[in-house]
C-alpha positions in Angstrom: 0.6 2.4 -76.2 4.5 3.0 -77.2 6.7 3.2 -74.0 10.7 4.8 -74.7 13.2 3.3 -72.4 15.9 5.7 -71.3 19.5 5.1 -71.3 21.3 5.0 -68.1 23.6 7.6 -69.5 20.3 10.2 -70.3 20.0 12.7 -67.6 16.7 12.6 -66.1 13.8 15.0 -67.5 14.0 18.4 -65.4 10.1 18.6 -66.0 8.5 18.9 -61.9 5.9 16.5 -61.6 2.7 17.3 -59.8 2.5 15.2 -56.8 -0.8 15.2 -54.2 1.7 16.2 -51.3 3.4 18.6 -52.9 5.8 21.2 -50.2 4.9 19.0 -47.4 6.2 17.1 -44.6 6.2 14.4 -42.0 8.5 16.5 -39.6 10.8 19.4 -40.1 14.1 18.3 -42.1 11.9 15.3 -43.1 10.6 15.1 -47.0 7.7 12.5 -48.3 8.1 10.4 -50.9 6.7 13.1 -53.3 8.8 15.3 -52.5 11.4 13.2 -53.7 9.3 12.8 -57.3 9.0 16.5 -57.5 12.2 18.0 -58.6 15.5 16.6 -60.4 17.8 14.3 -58.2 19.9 17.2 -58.2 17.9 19.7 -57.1 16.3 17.8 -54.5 19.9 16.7 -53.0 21.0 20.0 -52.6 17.4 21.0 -50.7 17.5 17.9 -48.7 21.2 18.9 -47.5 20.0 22.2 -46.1 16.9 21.3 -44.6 18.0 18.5 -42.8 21.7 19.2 -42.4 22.6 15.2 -44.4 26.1 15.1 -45.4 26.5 13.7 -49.0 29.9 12.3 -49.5 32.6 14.5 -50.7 34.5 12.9 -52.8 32.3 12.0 -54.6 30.4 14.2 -56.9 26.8 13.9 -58.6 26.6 14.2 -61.8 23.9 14.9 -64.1 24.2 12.0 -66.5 24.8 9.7 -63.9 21.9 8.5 -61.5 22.7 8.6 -58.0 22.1 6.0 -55.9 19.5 7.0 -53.4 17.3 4.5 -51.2 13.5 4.6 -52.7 10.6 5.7 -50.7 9.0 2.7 -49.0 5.1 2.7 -49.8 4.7 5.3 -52.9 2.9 5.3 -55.6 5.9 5.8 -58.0 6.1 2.0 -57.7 2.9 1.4 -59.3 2.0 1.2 -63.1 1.2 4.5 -64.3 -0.6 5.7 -66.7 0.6 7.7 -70.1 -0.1 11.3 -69.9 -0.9 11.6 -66.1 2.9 11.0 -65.0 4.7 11.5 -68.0 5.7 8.9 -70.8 7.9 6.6 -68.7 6.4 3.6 -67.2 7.4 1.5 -64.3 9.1 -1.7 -66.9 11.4 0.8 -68.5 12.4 2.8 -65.4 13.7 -1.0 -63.7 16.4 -0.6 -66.4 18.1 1.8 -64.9 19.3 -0.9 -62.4 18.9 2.2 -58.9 19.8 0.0 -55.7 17.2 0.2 -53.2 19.0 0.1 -50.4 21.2 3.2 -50.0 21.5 5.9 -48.2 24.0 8.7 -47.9 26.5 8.5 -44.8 26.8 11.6 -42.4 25.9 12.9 -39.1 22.3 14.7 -39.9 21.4 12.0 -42.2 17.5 11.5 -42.1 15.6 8.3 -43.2 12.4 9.5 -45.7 9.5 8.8 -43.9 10.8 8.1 -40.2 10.2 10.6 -37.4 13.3 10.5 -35.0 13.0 11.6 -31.0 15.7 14.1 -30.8 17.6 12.9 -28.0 18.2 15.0 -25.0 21.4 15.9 -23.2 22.1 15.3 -19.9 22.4 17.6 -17.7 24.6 17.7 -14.5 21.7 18.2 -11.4 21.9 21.3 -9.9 22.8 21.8 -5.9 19.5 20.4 -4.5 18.7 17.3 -6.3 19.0 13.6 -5.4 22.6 13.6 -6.0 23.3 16.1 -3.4 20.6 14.8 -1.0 21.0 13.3 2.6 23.9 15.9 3.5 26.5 14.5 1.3 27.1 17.5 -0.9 27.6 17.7 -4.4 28.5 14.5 -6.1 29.5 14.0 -9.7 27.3 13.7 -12.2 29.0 12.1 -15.3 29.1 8.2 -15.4 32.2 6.6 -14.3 34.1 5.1 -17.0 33.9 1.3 -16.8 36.9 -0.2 -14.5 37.4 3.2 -12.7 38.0 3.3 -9.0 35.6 6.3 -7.4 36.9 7.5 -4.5 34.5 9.4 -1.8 35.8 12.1 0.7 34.3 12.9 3.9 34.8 15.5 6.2 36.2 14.1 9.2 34.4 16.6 11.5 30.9 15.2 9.9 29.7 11.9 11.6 26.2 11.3 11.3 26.5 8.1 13.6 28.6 10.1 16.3 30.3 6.5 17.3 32.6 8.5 20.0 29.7 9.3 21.9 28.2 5.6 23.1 25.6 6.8 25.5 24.0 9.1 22.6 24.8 6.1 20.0 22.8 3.9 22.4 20.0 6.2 23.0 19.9 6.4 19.0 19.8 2.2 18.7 17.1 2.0 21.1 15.1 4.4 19.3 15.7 2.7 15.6 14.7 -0.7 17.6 11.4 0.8 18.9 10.3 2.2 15.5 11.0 -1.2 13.8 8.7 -2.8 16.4 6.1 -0.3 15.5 5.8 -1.1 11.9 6.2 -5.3 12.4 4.5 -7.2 10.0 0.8 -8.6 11.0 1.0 -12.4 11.8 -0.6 -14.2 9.0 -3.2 -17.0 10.2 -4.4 -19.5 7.8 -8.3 -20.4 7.8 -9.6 -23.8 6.2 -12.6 -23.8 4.0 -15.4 -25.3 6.0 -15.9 -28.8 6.4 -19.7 -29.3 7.3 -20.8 -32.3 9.3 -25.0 -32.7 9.0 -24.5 -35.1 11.9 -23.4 -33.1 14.0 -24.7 -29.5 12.9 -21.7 -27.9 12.4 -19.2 -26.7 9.7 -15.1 -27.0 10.8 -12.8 -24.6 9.9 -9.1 -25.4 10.7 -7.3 -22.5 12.1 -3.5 -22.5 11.9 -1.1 -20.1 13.3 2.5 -19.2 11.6 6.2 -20.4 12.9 6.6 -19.4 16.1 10.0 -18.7 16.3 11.2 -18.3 19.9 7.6 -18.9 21.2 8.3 -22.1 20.6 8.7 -22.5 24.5 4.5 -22.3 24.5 2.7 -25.4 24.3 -0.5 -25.8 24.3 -1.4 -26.6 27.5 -0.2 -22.9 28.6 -2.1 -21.5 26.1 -5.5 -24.0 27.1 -4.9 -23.0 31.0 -4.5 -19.4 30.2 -7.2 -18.6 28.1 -9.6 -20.4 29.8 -8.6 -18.4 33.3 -9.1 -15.7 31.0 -12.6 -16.8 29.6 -14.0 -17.4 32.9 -13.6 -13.7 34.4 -15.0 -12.0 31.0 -18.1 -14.4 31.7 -18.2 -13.2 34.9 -17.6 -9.5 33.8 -20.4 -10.4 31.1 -23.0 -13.2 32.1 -24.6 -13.4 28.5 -21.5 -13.9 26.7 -22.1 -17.3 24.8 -19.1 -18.8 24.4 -18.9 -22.0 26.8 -15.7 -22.4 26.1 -15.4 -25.8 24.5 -13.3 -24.7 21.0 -10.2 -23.5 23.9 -10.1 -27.6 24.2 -8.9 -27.7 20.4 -6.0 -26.0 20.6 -3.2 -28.3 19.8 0.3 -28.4 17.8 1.0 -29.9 14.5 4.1 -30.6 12.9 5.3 -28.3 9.6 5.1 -30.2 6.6 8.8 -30.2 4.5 7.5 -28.5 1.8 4.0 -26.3 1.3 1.6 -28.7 -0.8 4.7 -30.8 -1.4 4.4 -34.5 -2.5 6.5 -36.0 -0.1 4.6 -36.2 3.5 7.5 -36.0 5.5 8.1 -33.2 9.0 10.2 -30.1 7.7 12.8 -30.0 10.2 15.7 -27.7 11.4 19.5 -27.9 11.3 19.4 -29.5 15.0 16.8 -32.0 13.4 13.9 -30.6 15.5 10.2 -30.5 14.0 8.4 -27.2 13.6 5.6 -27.4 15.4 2.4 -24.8 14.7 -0.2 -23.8 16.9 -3.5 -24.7 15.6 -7.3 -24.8 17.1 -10.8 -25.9 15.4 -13.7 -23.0 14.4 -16.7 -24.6 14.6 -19.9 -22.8 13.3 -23.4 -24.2 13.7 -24.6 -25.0 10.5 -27.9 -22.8 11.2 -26.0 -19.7 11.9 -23.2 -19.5 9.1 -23.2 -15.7 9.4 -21.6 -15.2 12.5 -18.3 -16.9 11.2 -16.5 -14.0 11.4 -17.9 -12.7 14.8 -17.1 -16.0 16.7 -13.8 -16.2 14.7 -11.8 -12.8 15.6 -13.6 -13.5 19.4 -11.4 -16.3 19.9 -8.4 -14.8 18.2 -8.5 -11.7 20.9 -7.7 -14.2 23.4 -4.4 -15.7 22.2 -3.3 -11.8 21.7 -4.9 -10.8 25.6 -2.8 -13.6 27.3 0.3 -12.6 25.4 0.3 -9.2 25.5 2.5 -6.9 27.4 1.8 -5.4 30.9 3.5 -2.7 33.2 5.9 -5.4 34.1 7.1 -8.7 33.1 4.3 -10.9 34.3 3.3 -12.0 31.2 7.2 -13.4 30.5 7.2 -14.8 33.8 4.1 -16.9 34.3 5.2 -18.3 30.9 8.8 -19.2 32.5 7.3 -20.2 35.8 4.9 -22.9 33.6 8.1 -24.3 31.3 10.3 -24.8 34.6 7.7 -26.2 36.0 7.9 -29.3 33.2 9.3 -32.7 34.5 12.5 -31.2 32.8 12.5 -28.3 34.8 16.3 -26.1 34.8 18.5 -28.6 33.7 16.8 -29.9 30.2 14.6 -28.9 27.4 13.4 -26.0 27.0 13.7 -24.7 30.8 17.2 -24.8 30.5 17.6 -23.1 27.2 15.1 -20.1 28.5 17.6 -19.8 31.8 21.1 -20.3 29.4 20.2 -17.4 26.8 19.9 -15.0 30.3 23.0 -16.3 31.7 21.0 -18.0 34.4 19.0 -14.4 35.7 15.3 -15.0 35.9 14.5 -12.1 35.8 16.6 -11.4 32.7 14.6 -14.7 31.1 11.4 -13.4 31.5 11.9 -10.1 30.6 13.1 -11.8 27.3 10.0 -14.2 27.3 7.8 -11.3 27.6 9.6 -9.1 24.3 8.9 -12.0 22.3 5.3 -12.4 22.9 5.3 -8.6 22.1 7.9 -9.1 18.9 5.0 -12.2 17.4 1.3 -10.7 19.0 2.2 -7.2 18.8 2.0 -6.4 15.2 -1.5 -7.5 15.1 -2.7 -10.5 12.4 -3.8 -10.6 9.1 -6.2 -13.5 7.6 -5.7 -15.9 4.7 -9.4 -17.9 3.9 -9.6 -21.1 2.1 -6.1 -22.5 2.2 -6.4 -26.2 1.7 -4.9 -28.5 4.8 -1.8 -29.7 2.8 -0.3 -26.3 2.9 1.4 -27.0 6.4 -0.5 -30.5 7.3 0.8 -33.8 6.5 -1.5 -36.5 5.4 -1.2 -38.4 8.8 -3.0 -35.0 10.6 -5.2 -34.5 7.5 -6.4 -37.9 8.3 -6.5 -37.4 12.2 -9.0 -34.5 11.6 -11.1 -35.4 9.3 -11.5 -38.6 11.5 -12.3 -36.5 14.7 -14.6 -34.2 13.5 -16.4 -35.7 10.2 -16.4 -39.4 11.4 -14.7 -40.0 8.2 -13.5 -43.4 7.1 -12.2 -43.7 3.7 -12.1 -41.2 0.9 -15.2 -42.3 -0.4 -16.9 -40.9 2.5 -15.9 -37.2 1.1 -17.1 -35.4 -1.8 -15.1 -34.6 -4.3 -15.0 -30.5 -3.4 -13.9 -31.9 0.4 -11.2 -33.7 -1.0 -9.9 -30.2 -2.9 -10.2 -28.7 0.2 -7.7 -31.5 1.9 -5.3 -31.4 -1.2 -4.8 -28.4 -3.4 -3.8 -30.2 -6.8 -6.5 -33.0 -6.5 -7.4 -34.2 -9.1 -4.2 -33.6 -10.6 -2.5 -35.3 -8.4 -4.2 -39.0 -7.1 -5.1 -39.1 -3.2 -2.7 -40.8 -0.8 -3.9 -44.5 -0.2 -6.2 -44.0 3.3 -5.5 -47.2 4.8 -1.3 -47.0 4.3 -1.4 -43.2 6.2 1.2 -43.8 9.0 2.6 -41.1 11.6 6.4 -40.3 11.0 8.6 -41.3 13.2 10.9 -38.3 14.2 
């Protein structure tokens, strides 16, 4: 087969080629590859320059003996080996002589990429009287994008005062009613259930329950809550004579101190900026082994109680039995926790238990929420972890625990080794 190499200097043939796609497109103003075979160079510039508005350079002009320098198609079938007869005489060897860079493309505003579909972009629009701009009664506002570094200033009509500061009793009435409606949608308290640690020996399965910071409750120790509850226990037994509760979980209710860091390393007290402990109110769940299902049941029955004694009644009784119990305390009015109650009322009692009683209602009123399975060492140090499973499992050494009880005392086990059991001391704090 006899191949003729063109010259760069002869003109391309004028002959059209027949192409498969022949007259159509990807996208208006968009031509395919064969497209681009079809026709002369020339004749396909000037189409290309209508159709697709592409500005070819002006000062400088195509010629017909000279080959432009236009970017090839990407993935056509004029790169291949062709044969003689079906595409003309010219094969792919001779037309690399002609030396046409690959990468080029002529420079203007409308210039189009062969074989790429562009998303027109849209204007934008100033928003018309009604939109977000203009919401929340602050009229129109302008729309364009502040040039970077410039100062925007905003007017307001002085007449227009949404907070109405000048009139205090209405500003007050309008606080209160913001303060009640953020009450209303408090968060839940979130209270953290063990998995269950079952004891054949004793025919139940433990399930530590832990409630969240306190905050200013911290004034309630557990003996208020132990004498309250079970004053309250006795009179719904008496109200209900089959109730079976006897009432020995309300025994369980203790503190704990936080633990620094949530399934931290370190065992050491998290403590505040006064270098106080955090301590967390906590009780045992005990289900009989034999009755499993009525976890839940027995559960949310002993939770109502902690909510019943602390909720709010017609007066402030609830705030004052709790401030009559904490002066009560060997420290009374002039130390601890009495005399903080009595200094953030100025010394009114009444003031102080009115105070008591909004923040039982501020930490029991939004309701709670449960989280299951959360292993001790979230909030526990090892010293309790060891108190407990001691108490209630008769438990001592790890050996004594199965490996899925000790992932239930220490999330990262086995990743991270178990404390040594015999060198687990208390803090001193």
């Amino acid at each position: 087969m006899n191949y003729v190499a063109p010259t760069a200097k002869i003109a391309p043939t004028a002959k059209k080629q027949k192409t498969k796609n022949r007259g159509k497109a990807f996208a208006p103003g968009f031509t395919t590859g064969s497209d681009n075979e079809e026709d002369t160079v020339e004749t396909d510039a000037r189409r290309s320059a209508k159709s697709s508005s592409v500005t070819l350079p002006s000062k400088k002009k195509v010629s017909k003996t000279e080959t432009p320098r236009m970017k090839s198609p990407a993935k056509t079938n004029s790169s291949k080996k062709t044969k003689a007869g079906k595409h003309g005489s010219v094969s792919t060897k001779a037309a690399s002589s002609q030396k046409i860079p690959e990468k080029w493309t002529p420079k203007g505003k409308g210039t189009k990429i062969p074989g790429k579909i562009s998303t027109p972009k849209k204007k934008r629009g100033k928003n018309k009287v009604g939109d977000s701009a203009s919401s929340g009664g602050y009229g129109q506002v302008g729309q364009s994008s502040p040039g970077k570094g410039k100062v925007i200033m905003l007017d307001f009509d002085s007449d227009d005062d949404p907070l109405d500061l000048d009139n205090k009793e209405a500003y007050a009435k309008a606080v209160a009613e913001v303060k009640k409606e953020s009450k209303e949608g408090r968060k839940p308290l979130s209270i953290c259930v063990s998995p269950p640690f079952a004891s054949v020996t004793k025919g139940h399965a433990y399930y530590y329950v832990t409630f969240p910071k306190p905050g200013k409750l911290f004034i309630l120790k557990p003996d208020w809550y132990r004498i309250n509850i079970s004053i309250c226990r006795k009179r719904r037994k008496l109200v209900n004579p089959k109730l079976n509760d006897a009432g020995n979980w309300i025994d369980t209710i203790h503190i704990y101190h936080m633990r620094k860091n949530e399934y931290g390393a370190e065992s050491l007290y998290r403590k505040t900026n006064s270098n106080n402990t955090i301590d967390l109110i906590a009780f045992i769940h005990a289900v009989p082994l034999d009755d499993m299902e009525s976890f839940d049941e027995l559960l949310t029955y002993k939770l109502k109680y902690f909510f019943d004694v602390c909720r709010k009644r017609r007066t402030n009784a609830t705030g004052m039995n709790a401030l009559k119990f904490i002066r009560d305390l060997p420290t009374g009015d002039t130390g601890g926790i009495g005399r903080w109650a009595l200094n953030r009322a100025k010394g009114d009692v009444e003031k102080a238990a009115e105070l008591i009683t909004n923040d039982m209602e501020e930490y029991y009123g939004g309701g709670h929420s449960l989280q299951y399975d959360v292993p001790l060492n979230r909030y526990m140090v090892d010293f309790d972890i060891k108190t407990f499973l001691v108490d209630y499992l008769g438990t001592t050494s790890w050996d004594d625990l199965s490996e899925e009880d000790k992932k239930k005392c220490y999330k990262d086990y086995p990743k991270r080794s178990l404390p040594d059991w015999d060198t687990i001391e208390r803090e001193s704090y």
